[in-house]
C-alpha positions in Angstrom: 113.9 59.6 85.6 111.9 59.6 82.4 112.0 57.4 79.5 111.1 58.7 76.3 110.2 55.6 73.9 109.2 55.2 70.1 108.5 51.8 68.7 106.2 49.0 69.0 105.0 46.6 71.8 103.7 49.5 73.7 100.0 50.9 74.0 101.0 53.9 71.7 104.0 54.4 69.4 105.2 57.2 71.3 105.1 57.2 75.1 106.5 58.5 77.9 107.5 56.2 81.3 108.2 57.8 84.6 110.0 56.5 87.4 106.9 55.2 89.1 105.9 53.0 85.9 103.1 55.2 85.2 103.1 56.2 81.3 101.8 58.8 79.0 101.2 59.5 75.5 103.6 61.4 73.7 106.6 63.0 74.7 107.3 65.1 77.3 111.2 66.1 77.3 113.0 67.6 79.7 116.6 66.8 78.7 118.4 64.4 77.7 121.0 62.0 79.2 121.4 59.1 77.1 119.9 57.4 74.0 119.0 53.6 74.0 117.5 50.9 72.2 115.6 48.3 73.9 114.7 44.7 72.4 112.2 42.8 74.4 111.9 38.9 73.0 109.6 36.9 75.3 111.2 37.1 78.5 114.6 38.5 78.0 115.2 42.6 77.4 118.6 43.5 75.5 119.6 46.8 75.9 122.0 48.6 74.0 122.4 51.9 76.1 125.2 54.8 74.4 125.8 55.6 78.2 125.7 52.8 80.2 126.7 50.2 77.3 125.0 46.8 76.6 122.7 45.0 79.5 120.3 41.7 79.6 117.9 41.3 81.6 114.9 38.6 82.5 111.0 39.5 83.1 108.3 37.8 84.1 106.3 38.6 80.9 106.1 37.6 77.7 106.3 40.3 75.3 107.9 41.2 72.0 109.4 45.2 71.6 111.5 46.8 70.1 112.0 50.5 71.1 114.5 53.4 70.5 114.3 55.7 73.3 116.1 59.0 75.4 116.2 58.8 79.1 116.6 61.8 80.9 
């Protein structure tokens, strides 16, 4: 699984994250399978996914993001 972001929080504005948690610059598609939008505010991640529908979760860091991506 890839996942194709574009926003801020990350190294770049445009980045590409494989399975393994390794990431790239850019974009790299392959196809698509849904289209999301992830909100990262300290530790909680909101995530409104147009496939799998709307999902919190808790990390460990503390960030702030907020990235529209395509997983595929």
């Amino acid at each position: 699984m890839k996942y194709y972001e574009i926003g801020f929080g990350n190294e770049s504005l445009s980045s590409t994250e494989m399975e393994d948690e390794s990431r790239v610059r850019g974009f790299a598609l392959d196809g698509i399978e849904s289209i999301y939008i992830r909100i990262w505010i300290w530790k909680s991640v909101f995530i409104l996914d147009l496939f799998e529908g709307f999902k919190i979760g808790i990390k460990d860091e503390v960030k702030f993001k907020f990235l529209i991506g395509l997983r595929g």
